[in-house]
C-alpha positions as CSV (number, residue, x, y, z in Angstrom):
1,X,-110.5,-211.6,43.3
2,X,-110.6,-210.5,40.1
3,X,-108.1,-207.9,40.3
4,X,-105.7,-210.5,42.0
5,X,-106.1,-212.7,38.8
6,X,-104.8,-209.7,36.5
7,X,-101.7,-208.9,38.6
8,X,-101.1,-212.4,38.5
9,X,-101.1,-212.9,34.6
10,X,-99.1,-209.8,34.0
11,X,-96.4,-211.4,36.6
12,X,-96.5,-214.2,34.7
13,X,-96.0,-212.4,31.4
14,X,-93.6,-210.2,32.7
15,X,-91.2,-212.9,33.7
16,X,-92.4,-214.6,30.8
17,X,-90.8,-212.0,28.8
18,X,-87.5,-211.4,30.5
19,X,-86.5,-215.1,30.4
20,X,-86.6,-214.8,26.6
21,X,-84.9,-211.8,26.4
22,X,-82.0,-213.7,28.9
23,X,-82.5,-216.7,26.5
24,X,-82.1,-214.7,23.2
25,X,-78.9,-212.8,25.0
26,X,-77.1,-216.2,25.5
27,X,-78.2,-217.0,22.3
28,X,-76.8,-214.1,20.3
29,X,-73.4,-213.5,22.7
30,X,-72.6,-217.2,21.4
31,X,-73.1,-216.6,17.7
32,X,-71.2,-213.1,18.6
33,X,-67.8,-215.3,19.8
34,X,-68.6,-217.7,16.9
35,X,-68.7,-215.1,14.4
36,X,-65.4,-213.8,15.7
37,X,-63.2,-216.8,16.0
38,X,-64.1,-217.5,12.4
39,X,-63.2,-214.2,11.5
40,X,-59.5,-214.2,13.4
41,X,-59.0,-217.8,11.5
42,X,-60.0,-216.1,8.0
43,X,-57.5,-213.0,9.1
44,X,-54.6,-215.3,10.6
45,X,-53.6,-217.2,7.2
46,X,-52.4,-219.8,9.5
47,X,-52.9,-223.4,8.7
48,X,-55.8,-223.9,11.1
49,X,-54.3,-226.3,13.8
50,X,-51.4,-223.3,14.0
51,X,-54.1,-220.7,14.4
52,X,-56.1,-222.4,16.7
53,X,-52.7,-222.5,19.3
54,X,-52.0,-219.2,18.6
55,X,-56.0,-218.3,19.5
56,X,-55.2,-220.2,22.6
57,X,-52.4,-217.9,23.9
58,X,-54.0,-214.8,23.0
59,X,-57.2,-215.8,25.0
60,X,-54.8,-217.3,27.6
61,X,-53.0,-214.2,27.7
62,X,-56.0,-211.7,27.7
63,X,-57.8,-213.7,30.5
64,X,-54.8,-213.4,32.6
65,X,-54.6,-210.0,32.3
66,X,-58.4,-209.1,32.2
67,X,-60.4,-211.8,33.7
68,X,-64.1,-212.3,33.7
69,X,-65.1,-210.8,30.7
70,X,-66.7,-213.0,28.0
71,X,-65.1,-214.2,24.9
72,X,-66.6,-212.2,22.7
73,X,-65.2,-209.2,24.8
74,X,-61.6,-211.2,24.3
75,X,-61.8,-211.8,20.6
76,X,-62.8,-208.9,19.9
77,X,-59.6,-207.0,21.6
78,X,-57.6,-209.5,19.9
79,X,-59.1,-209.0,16.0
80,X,-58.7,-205.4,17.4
81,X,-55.0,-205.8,18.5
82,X,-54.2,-207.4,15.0
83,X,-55.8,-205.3,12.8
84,X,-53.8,-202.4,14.5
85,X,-50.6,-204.1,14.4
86,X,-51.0,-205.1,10.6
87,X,-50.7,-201.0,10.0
C-alpha cells in the first residue's frame, strides 16, 4: 500500500513538472514573436501603421508558402530575409 502511494506522488509530480515546462514554453515562444515584431518595427523605419501592412504581407506571404510553423519561426525568416537584402 505503501509502495502504491509513492508511485502515485511521483505521477503526480512528474506531470506536475511537465505541465510547467509546456506552460513556461508558451510563455517564452510568445515573448520570442513579441521580441521580434518589435525588432522588424525598429529595423523597418516605416511610420508604424505602414510597417504593420507591410508585416502583414510578409507573414501572409511566408504562411502561404510554409504553413504551420509558428510566428516566431516567420519573423524570424523575415528579420533574416531583410537583414540579407540590406547588404
Amino acid at each position: 500500500m505503501n509502495g502504491e502511494a509513492v508511485n502515485t506522488d511521483i505521477v503526480i509530480l512528474v506531470v506536475g513538472a511537465v505541465v510547467a515546462l509546456g506552460v513556461l514554453y508558451w510563455l517564452l515562444a510568445g515573448n520570442e514573436a513579441s521580441r521580434l515584431r518589435d525588432h522588424y518595427f525598429r529595423s523597418i523605419h516605416l511610420p508604424r501603421a505602414e510597417a504593420e501592412q507591410s508585416l502583414a504581407r510578409h507573414l501572409a506571404r511566408l504562411q502561404e508558402k510554409h504553413p504551420g510553423k509558428s510566428e516566431a519561426w516567420y519573423l524570424r525568416r523575415i528579420l533574416a530575409d531583410l537583414h540579407r537584402d540590406r547588404r
